[in-house]
C-alpha positions as a Python dict, from the first residue, in 0.01 Angstrom:
ca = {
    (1, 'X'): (0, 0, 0),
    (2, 'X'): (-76, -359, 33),
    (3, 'X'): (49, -658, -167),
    (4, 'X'): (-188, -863, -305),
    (5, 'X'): (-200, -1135, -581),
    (6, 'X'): (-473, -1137, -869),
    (7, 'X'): (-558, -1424, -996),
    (8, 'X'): (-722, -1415, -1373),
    (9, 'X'): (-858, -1733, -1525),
    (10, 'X'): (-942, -1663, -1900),
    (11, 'X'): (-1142, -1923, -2092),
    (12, 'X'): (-1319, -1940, -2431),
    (13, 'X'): (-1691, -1874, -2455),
    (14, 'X'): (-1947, -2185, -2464),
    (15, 'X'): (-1966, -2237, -2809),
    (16, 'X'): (-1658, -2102, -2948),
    (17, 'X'): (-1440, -2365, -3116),
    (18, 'X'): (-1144, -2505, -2842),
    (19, 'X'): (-950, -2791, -3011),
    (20, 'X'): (-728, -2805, -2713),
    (21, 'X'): (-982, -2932, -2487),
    (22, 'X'): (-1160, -3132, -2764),
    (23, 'X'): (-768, -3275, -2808),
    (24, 'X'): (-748, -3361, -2457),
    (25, 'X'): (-1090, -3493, -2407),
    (26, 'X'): (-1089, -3749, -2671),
    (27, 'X'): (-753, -3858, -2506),
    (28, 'X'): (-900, -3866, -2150),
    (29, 'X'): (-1147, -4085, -2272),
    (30, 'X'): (-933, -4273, -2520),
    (31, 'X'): (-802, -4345, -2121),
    (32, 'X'): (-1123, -4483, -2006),
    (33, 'X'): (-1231, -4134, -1841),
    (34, 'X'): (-1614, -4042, -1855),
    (35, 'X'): (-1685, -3700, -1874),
    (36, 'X'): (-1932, -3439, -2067),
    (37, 'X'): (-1738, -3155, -2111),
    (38, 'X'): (-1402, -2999, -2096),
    (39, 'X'): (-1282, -2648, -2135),
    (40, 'X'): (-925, -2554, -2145),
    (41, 'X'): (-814, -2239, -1979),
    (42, 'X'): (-482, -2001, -1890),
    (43, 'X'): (-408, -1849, -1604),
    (44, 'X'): (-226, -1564, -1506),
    (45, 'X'): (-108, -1483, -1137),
    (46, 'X'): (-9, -1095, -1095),
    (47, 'X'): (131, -996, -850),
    (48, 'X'): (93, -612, -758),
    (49, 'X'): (74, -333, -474),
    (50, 'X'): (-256, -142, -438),
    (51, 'X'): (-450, 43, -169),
    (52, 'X'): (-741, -207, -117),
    (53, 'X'): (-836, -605, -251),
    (54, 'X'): (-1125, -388, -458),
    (55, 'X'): (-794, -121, -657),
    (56, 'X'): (-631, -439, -697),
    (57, 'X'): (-913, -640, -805),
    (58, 'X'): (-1030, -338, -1057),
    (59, 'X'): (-644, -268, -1218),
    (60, 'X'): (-643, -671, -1304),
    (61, 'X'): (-971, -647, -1458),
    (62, 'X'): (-859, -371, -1690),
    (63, 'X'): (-547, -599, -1762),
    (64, 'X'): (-762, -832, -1882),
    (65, 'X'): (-1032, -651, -2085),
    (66, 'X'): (-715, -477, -2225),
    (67, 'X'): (-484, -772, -2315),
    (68, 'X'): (-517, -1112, -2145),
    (69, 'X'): (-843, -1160, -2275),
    (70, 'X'): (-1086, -1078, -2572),
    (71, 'X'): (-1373, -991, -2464),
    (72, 'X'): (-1543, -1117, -2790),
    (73, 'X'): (-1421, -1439, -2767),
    (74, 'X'): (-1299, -1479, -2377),
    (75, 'X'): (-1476, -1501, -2029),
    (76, 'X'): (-1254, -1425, -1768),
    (77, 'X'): (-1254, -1467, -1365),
    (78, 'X'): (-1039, -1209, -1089),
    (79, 'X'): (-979, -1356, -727),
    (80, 'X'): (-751, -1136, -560),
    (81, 'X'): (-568, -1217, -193),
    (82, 'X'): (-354, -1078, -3),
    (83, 'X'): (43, -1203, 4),
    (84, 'X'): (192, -1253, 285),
}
């Protein structure tokens, strides 16, 4: 077994509501910051044992379609790497 970290970024679909980000834009440009678009997102660093990068990367998808995210509402990323 190796260890490995998965990384899962989980974010709300383009054109589902995200007051968040619509909070934080306003403010940013309240600031005097130009920008077109800003998304808010969470991310969640796992860190697990598996026999490959690929085992790994698959169990963190299924924690994702299963839990972290919602698949109706969510897109979500998995980078896995290896720990040292």
């Amino acid at each position: 077994m190796t260890a490995y970290t998965a990384t899962v970024t989980v974010r709300l679909k383009r054109g589902v509501l995200d007051p968040e980000a619509e909070t934080t834009k306003r403010a940013l440009e309240r600031l005097g910051f130009e920008l077109g678009a800003l998304r808010s997102a969470d991310r969640f660093e796992i860190d697990l044992d598996a026999e490959s990068a690929r085992d790994a990367e698959d169990r963190a998808d299924e924690m994702a379609e299963r839990l972290l995210a919602n698949p109706t509402i969510h897109d979500y990323d998995v980078e896995v790497s290896e720990r040292e």
